[in-house]
C-alpha positions as CSV (number, residue, x, y, z in Angstrom):
1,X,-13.7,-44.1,8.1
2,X,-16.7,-42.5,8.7
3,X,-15.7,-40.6,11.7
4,X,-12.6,-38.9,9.3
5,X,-15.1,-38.3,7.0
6,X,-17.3,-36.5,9.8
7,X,-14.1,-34.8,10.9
8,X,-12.8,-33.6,7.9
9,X,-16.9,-32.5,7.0
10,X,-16.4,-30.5,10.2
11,X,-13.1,-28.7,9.4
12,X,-14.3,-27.9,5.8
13,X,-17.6,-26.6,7.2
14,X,-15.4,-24.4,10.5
15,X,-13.4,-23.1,7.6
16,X,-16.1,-22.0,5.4
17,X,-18.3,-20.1,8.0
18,X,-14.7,-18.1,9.1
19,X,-14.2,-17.0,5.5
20,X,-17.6,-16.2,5.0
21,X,-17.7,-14.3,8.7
22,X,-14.3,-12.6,7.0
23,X,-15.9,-12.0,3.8
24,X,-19.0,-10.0,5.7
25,X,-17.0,-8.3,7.3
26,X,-15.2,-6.5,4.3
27,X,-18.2,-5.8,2.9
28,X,-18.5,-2.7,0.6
29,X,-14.5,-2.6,1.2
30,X,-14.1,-2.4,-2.7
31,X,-17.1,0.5,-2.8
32,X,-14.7,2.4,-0.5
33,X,-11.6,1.8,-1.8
34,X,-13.1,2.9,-5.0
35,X,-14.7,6.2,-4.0
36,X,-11.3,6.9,-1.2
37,X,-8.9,6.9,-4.9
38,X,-11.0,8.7,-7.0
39,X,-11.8,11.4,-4.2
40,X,-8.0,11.7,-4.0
41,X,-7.4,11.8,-8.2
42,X,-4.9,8.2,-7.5
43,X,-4.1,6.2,-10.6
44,X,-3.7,2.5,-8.7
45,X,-3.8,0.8,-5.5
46,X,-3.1,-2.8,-4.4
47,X,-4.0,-3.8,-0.6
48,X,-3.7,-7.2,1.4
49,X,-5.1,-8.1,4.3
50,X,-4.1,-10.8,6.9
51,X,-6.3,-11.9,9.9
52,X,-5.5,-14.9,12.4
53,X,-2.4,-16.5,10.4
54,X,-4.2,-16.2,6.4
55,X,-4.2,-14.0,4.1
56,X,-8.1,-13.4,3.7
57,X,-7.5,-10.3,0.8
58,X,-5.4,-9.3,-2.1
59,X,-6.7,-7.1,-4.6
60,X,-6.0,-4.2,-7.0
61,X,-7.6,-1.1,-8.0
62,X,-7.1,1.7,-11.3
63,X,-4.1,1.7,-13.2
64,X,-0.1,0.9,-13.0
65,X,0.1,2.7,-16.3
66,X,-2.7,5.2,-17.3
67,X,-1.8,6.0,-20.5
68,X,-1.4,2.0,-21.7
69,X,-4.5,1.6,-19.6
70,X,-2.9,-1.4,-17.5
71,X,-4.9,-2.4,-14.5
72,X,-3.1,-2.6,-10.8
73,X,-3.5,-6.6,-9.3
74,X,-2.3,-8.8,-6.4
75,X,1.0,-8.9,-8.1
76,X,1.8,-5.4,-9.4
77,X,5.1,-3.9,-7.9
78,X,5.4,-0.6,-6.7
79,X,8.1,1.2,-4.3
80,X,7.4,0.9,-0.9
81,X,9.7,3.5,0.0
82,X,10.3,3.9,3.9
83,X,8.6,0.6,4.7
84,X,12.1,-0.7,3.5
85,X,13.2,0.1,7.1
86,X,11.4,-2.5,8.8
87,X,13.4,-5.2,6.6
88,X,16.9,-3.3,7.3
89,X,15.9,-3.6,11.1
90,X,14.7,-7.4,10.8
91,X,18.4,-8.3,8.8
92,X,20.2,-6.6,11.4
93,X,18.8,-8.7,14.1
94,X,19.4,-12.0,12.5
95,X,23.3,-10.4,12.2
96,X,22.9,-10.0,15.9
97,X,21.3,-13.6,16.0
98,X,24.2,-14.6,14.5
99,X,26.4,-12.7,16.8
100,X,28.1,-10.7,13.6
101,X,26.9,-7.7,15.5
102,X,25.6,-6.0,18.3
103,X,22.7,-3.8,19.3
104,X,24.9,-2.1,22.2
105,X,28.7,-2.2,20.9
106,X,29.8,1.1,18.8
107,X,30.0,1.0,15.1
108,X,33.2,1.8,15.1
109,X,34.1,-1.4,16.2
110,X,32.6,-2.6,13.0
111,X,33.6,0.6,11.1
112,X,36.6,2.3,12.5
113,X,36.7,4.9,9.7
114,X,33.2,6.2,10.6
115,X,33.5,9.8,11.7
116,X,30.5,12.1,12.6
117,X,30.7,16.2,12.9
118,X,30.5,15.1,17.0
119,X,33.4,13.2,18.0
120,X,31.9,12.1,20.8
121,X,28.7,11.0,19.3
122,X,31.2,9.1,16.3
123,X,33.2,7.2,18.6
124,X,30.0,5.9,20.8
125,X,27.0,5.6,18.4
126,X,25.6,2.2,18.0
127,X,23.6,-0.4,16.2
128,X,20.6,0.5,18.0
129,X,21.0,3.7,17.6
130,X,21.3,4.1,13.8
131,X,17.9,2.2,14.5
132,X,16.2,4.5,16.1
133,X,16.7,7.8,14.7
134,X,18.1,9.1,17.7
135,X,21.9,10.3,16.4
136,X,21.5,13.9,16.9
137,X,22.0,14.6,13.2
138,X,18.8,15.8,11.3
139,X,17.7,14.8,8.0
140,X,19.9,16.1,5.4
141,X,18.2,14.2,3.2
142,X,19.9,16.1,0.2
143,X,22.8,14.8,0.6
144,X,21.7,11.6,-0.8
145,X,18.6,12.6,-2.5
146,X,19.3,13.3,-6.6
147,X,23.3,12.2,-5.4
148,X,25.6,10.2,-7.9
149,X,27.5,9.2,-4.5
150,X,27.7,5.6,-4.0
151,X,26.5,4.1,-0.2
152,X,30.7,4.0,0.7
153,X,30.9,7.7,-0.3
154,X,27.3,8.6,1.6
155,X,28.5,6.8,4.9
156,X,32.2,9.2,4.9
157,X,30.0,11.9,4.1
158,X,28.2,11.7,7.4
159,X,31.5,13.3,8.6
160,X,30.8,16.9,7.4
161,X,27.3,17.2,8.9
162,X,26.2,19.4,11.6
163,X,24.0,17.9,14.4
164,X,21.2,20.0,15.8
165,X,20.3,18.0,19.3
166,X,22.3,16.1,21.8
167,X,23.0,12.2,21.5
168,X,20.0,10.2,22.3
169,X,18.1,12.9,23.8
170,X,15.3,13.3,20.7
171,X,13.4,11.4,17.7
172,X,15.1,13.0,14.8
173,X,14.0,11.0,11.6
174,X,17.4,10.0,9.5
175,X,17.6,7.9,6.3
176,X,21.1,8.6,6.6
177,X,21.6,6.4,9.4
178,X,19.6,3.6,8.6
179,X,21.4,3.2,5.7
180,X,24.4,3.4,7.5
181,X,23.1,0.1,9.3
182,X,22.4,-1.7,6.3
183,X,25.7,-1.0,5.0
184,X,27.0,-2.4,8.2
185,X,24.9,-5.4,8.0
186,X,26.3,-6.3,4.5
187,X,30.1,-5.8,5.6
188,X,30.1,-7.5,8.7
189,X,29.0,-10.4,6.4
190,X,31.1,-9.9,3.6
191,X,28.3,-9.3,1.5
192,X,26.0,-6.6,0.5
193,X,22.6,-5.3,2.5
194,X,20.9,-6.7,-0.5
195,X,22.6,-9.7,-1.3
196,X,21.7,-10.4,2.8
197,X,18.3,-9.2,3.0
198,X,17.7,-11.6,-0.1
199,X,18.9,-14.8,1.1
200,X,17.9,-14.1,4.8
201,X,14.2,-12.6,4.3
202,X,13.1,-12.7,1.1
203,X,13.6,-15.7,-0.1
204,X,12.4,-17.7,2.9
205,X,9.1,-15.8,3.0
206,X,8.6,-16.6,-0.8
207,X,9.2,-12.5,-1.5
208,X,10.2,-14.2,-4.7
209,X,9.5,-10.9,-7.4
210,X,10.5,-8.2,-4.3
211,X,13.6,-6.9,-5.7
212,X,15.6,-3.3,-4.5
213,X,16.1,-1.1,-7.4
214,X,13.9,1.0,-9.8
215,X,16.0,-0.8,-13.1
216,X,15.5,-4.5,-11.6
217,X,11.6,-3.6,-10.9
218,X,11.6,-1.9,-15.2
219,X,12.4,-5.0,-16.3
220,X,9.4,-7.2,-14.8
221,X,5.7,-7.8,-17.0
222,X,4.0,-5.8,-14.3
223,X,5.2,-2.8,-12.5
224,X,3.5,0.7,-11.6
225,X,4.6,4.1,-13.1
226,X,5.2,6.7,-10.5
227,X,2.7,10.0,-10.6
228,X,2.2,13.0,-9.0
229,X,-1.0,15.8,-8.7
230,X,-0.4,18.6,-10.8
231,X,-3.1,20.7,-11.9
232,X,-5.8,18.8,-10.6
233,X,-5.1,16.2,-12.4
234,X,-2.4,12.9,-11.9
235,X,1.0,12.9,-14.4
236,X,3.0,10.4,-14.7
237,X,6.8,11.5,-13.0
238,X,10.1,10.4,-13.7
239,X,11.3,7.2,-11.2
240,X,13.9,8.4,-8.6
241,X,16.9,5.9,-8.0
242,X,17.5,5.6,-4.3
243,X,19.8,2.4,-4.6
244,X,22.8,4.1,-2.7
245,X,20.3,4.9,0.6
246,X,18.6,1.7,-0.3
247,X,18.5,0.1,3.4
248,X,16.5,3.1,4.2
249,X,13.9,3.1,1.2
250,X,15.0,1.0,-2.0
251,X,12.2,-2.2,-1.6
252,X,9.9,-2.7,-4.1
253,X,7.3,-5.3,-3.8
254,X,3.4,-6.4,-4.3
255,X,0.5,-6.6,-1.9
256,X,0.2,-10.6,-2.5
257,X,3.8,-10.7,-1.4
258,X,4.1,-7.6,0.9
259,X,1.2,-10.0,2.7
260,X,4.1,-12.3,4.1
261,X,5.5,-9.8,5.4
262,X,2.7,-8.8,7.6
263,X,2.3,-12.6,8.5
264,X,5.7,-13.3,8.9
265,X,5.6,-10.2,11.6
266,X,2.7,-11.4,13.0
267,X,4.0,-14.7,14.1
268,X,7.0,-13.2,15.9
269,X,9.5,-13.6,13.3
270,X,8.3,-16.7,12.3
271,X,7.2,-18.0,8.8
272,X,5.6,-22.0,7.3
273,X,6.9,-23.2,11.0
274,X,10.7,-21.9,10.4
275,X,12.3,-19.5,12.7
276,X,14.1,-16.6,11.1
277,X,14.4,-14.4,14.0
278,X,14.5,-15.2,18.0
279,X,11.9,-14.0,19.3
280,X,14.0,-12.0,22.2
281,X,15.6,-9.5,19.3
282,X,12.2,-9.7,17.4
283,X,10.3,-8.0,20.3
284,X,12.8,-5.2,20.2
285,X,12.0,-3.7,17.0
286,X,8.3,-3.7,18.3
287,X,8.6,-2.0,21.8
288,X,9.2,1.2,22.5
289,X,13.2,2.5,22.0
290,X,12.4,6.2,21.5
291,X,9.6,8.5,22.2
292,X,8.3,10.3,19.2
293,X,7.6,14.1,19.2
294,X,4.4,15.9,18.8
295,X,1.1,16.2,20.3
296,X,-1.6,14.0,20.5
297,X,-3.3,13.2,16.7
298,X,-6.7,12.6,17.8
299,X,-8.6,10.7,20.5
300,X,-8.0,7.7,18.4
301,X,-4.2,7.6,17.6
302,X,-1.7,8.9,20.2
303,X,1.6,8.5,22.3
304,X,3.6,7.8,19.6
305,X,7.2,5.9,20.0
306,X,9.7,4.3,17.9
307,X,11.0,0.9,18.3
308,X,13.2,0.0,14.9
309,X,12.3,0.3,11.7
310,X,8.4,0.5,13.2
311,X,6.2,3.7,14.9
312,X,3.9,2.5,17.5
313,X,1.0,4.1,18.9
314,X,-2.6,3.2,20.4
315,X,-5.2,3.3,17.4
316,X,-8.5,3.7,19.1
317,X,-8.0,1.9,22.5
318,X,-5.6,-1.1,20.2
319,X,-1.8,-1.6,19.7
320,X,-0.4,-0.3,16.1
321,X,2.8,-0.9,14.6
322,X,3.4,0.5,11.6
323,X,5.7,2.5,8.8
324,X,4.5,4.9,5.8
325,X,6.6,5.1,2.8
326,X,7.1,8.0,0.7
327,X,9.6,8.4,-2.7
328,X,8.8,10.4,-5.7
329,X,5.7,8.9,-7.0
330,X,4.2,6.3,-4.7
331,X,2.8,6.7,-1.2
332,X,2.7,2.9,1.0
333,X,2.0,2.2,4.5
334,X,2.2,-1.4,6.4
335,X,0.2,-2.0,9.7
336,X,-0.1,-4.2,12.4
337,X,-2.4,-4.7,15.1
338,X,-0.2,-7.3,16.6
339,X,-2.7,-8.2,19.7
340,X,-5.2,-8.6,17.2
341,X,-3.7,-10.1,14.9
342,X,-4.0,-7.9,11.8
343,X,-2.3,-7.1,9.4
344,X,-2.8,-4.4,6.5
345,X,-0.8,-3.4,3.3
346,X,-1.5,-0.4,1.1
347,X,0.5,0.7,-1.8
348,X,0.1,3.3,-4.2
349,X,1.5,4.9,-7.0
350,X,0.6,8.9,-6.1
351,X,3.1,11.0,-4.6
352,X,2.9,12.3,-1.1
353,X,-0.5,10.9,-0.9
354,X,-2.9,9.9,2.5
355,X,-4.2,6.7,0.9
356,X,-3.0,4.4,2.2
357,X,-3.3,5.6,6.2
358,X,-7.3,6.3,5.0
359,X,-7.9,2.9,3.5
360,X,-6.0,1.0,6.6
361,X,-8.0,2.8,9.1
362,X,-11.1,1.7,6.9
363,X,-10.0,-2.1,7.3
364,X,-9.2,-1.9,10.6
365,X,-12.0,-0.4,12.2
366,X,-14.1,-3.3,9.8
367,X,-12.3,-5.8,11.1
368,X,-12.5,-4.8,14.7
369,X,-15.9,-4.2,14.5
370,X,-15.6,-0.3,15.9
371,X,-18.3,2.4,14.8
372,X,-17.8,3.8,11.4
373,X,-15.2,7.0,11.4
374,X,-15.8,8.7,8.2
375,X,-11.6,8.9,7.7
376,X,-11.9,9.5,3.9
377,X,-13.6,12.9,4.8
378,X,-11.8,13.8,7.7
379,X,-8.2,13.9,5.7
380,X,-10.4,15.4,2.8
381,X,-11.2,18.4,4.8
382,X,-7.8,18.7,6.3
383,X,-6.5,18.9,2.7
384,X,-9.1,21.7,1.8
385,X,-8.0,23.6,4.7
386,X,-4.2,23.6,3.3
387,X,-5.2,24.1,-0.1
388,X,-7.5,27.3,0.8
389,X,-4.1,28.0,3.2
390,X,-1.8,28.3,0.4
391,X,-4.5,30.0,-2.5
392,X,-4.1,32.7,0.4
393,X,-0.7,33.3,0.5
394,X,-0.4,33.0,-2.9
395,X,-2.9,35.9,-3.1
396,X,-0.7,38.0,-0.5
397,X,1.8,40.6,-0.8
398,X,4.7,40.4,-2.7
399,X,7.6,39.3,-0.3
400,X,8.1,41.5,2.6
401,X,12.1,40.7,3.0
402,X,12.9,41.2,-0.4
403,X,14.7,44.3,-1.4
404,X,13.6,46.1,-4.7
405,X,15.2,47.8,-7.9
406,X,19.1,45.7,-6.2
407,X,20.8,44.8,-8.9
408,X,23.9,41.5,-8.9
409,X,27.3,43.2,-8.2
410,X,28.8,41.0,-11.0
411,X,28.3,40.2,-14.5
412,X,26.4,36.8,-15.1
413,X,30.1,34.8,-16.1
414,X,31.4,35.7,-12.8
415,X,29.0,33.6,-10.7
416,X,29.6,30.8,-13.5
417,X,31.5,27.5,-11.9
418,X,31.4,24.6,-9.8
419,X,30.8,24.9,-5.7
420,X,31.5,22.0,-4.1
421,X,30.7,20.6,-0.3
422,X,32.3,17.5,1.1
423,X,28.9,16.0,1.8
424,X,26.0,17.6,-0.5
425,X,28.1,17.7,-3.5
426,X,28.2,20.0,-6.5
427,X,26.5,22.7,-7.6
428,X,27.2,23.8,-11.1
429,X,26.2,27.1,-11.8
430,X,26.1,28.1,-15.6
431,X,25.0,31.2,-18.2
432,X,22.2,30.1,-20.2
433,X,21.4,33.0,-22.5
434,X,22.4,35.8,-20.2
435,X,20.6,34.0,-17.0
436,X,22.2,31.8,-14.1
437,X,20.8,27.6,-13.8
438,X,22.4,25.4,-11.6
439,X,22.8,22.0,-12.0
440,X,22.2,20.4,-8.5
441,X,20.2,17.3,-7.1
442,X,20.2,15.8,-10.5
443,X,18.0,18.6,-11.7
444,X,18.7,22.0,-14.0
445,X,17.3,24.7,-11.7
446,X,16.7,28.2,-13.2
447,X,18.2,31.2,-10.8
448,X,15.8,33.7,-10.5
449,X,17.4,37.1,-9.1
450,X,16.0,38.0,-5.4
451,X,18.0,41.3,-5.0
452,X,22.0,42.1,-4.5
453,X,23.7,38.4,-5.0
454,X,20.9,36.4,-3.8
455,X,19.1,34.3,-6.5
456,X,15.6,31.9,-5.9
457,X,15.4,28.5,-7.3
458,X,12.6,28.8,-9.6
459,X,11.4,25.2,-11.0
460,X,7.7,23.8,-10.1
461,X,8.6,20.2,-10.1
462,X,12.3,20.4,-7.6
463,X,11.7,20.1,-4.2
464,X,13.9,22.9,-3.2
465,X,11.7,25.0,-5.5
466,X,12.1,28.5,-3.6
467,X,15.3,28.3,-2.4
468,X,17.5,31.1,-1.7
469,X,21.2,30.7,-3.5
470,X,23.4,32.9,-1.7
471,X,26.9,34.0,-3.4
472,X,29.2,35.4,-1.3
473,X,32.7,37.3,-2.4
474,X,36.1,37.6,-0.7
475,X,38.1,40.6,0.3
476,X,39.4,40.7,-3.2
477,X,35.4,41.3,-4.7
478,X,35.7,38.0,-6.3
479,X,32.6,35.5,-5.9
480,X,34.1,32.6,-3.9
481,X,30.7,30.2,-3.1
482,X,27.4,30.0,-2.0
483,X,25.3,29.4,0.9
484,X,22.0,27.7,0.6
485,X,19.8,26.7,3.3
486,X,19.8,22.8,2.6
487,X,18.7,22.0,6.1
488,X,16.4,23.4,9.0
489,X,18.3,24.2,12.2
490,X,21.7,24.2,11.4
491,X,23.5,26.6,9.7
492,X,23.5,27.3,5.8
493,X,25.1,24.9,3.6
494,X,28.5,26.5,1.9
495,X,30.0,25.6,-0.9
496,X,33.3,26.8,-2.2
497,X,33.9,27.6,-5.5
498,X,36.2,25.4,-7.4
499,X,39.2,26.8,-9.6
500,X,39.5,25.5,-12.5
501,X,43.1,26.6,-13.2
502,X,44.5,24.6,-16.9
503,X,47.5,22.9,-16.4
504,X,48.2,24.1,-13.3
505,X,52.2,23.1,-12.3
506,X,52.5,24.1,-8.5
507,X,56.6,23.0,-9.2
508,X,56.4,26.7,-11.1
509,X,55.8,28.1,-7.1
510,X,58.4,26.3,-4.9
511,X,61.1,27.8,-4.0
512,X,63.0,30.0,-1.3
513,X,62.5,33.8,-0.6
514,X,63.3,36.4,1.7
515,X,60.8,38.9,2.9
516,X,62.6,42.1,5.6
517,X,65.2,39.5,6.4
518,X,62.5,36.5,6.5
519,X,63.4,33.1,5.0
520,X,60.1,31.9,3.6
521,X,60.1,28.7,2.0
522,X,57.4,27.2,-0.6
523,X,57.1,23.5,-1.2
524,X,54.7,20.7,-2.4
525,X,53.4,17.9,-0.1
526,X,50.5,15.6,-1.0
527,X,49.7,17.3,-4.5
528,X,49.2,20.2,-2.7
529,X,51.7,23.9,-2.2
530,X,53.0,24.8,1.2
531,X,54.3,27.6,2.7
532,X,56.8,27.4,5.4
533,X,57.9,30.6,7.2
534,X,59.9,29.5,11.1
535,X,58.7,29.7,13.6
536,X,54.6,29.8,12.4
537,X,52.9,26.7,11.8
538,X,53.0,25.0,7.8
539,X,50.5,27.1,5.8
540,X,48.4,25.0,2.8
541,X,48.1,27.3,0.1
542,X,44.5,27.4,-2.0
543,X,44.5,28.3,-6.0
544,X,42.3,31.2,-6.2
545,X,42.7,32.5,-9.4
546,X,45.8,32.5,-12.4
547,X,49.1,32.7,-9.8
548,X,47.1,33.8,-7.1
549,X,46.4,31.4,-3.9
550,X,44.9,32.1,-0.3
551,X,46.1,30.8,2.8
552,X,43.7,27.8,3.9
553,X,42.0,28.9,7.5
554,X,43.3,32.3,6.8
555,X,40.8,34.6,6.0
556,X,42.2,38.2,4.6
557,X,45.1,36.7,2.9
558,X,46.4,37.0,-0.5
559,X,49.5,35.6,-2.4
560,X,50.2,36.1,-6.0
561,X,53.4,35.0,-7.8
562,X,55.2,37.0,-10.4
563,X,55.2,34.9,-13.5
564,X,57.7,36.0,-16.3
565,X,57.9,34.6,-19.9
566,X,55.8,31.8,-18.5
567,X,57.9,30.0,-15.9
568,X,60.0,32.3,-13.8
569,X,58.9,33.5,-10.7
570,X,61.5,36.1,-9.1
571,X,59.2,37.7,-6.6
572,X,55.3,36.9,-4.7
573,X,53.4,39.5,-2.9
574,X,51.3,39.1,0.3
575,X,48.3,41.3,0.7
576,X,47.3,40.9,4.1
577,X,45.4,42.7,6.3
578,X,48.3,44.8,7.9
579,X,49.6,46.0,4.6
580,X,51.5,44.4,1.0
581,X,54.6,43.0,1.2
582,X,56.8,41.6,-1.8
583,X,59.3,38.9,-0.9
584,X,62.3,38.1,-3.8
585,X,63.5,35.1,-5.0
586,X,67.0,33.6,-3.7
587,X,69.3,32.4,-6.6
């Protein structure tokens, strides 16, 4: 008895003097923290730390709600944005676990409706890489960002967007994609990427309050409001709902519970002696599956790669995995230092906000014992340098490409409709007291007039604040859509306008006609009017306008029916390029 009693004197004593050497260690942490969020004008902060299998910190700083004047803790949720992709990789490895997918096969084994603008690149594009940002297709993040399109609708939108790089050549970041993979986690099990990620992750790490919607996290006793900098000063924002691209940035959780996580990763997929992951597909979300862009950061952080769902990089001589998170209102970042076995959460509730990379470089160069990098400055002055960057263009000239004293070649009700595009939506364009808004992103955007039919997004608070809205006519003068610059490198976004033609009744068009001895026939397939005239291909016919319709891949060409007393059409005229024709009516 007395040699247990020794013993268990000994492990008590062993486990007091780590915690203690721990504690050291992190002295002055909270100082920091302090003085890194109020240098930096952020509301609240929660961070966890784990070192050699325990969690040795939880804490929180400031407020989840300034005006109420509620303080952040251990247990306050906030959105981790981005850092959702690590858990959308981790489920889709326990589907391949489970042999309901594949890394290597093509989705369209899984998913043979999914189409991409590349044929090519839709017919072979895998698991892996939807993974690993390396589709070819660019952001396009506004196709889902401010979107009422559900994740069904966002996947078949894909479809309609231009790639700007070959397949699997470069790192092109892609929510898109990533949620394309957690959609096809949750089919392939009959089931939804939530429903999944719930009973295969959270619950068995005890991510018991984690949840994966702005309303679910409303209706918990302790969640953070979402803020921004404006003015000098932090305002509390509206909450975004990103359910539909929720694989790819939906999660919202708590540094107590966000520090299973980081154990659970530390342990290789492991968590409490259970097994969630093999350790073989584990491995392959933390090695190297494509090599990021860009040129070295600093002497301490370079070479950059992407394995799923995690970046990796040396920081200062050590292995880092790791992934930021960004939505409107809160800034996060998770990292590991897997060979050291450290792990380090930081959430916030300030938009766009450094943070969290600061304050985890703080702890880890504590923790590893390096010499003191004053990292709190060193983003501070590279934020002065911006701000004094833009104070100076704001003080420049007035824009050099604009054109002066142009005036709009229509009257405001003429640009007034909707413009629609098979994968960034509608853009409603209305008159609001003799000046143009549009309607777009979830957001009522003033149009400012540029010069001739260009108009500028002017509205502080939208990110496409700025934005050039360019309406184009036809060869009739009549304003037909708009092209806005949505996305870098490809070419501008164009949406038609939409004709809202009352009770339109395309049976009033059908018929047959004769034009110089031509037998021209029209007829309705699939709700929509054709025109038939042997031996040319079957023409789909477009409303334009009342009785009017264009020729669908035909640019130049114009019919319009004769209507008389309402219902009788005895003649249509073609005004095409080479002249007008009429064509009568057979009895």
């Amino acid at each position: 008895m007395k040699f247990k009693v020794t013993l268990l004197f000994a492990i008590i004593f062993l486990f007091q003097k780590n915690t203690l050497a721990q504690t050291k260690t992190l002295n002055g942490l909270d100082e920091t923290i302090e003085k890194v969020i109020k240098d930096w004008n952020v509301p609240g902060i929660a961070v966890g730390i784990v070192q050699d299998g325990k969690i040795i910190y939880t804490r929180g700083f400031g407020k989840r709600n300034v005006a109420d004047k509620l303080p952040v803790n251990e247990n306050t949720l906030f959105a981790i944005g981005s850092c959702s992709k690590a858990f959308t990789a981790a489920t889709a490895a326990i589907a391949v676990d489970e042999s309901t997918l594949a890394f290597d096969k093509p989705i369209k084994n899984y998913l043979p409706t999914f189409k991409m603008h590349n044929n090519y690149v839709g017919n072979n594009i895998t698991l892996r890489d939807l993974l690993t940002h390396r589709s070819g297709l660019p952001r396009h993040d506004l196709v889902w960002y401010g979107s009422d399109k559900s994740r069904k609708e966002l996947v078949a939108a894909i479809e309609f967007l231009e790639l700007t790089t070959e397949f699997r050549t470069t790192w092109q970041y892609q929510n898109l994609m990533f949620m394309t993979a957690g959609y096809l986690v949750g089919q392939e099990n009959n089931t939804t990427w939530e429903a999944y990620t719930q009973n295969r992750l959270l619950e068995p790490l005890g991510m018991n309050t984690t949840n994966f919607s702005i309303q679910t996290m409303k209706k918990s006793k302790n969640y953070s409001l979402p803020y921004k900098i404006k003015n000098e000063a932090a305002i509390a924002i509206p909450f975004r709902n990103v359910d539909a691209i929720g694989p790819a940035g939906s999660i919202n959780s708590s540094a107590k519970e966000m520090s299973n996580w980081l154990l659970f990763q530390l342990n290789k997929g492991v968590f409490n002696d259970k097994k969630i992951i093999s350790e073989s597909n584990f491995k392959q979300m933390h090695q190297p599956q494509m090599p990021m862009p860009g040129e070295i950061d600093s002497d301490e952080i370079f070479y950059r790669s992407y394995g799923m769902g995690w970046m990796l990089t040396s920081y200062r001589g050590h292995f880092r995995s790791e992934h930021g998170g960004n939505i409107d209102g809160f800034s996060a970042n998770v990292g590991l230092l897997p060979r050291d076995n450290i792990g380090v959460v930081v959430l916030t509730n300030m938009n766009g906000t450094s943070v969290p990379s600061i304050i985890q470089n703080i702890i880890f160069d504590k923790l590893l014992g390096l010499k003191t990098i004053d990292w709190n400055e060193r983003l501070l002055k590279n934020r002065r340098q911006s701000k004094d960057l833009e104070k100076e263009l704001d003080a420049s000239q007035a824009d050099p490409l604009q054109k002066e004293n142009t005036s709009p070649t229509h009257s405001v009700a003429d640009y007034v409709g909707d413009y629609l595009h098979p994968a960034y939506g509608k853009a409603k364009v209305k008159a609001v007291d003799n000046a143009l808004t549009m309607f777009y992103g979830g957001e009522e955007l003033a149009l400012e007039h540029y010069h001739y039919d260009i108009f500028k997004v002017n509205s502080e608070m939208s990110v496409i604040n700025g934005l050039k809205v360019n309406f184009s006519m036809n060869e009739n003068g009549d304003i037909e859509g708009i092209k806005m610059q949505l996305q870098q490198g490809v070419e501008a976004i164009n949406f038609e306008k939409r004709i809202n033609i009352k009770n339109l009744d395309l049976n009033l068009y059908t018929g047959n006609f004769e034009l110089l001895n031509q037998a021209i026939t029209f007829y309705i397939e699939n709700n929509k009017l054709k025109l038939n005239v042997p031996p040319q291909p079957i023409y789909t016919l477009v409303p334009t306008g009342e009785h009017t319709f264009s020729i669908k891949g035909a640019d130049g060409f114009t019919i319009i029916f004769k209507v008389e007393k309402g219902k009788i059409v005895n003649s249509v005229t073609f005004n095409q390029p080479n002249g007008t024709f009429t064509a009568k009516k057979k009895p």
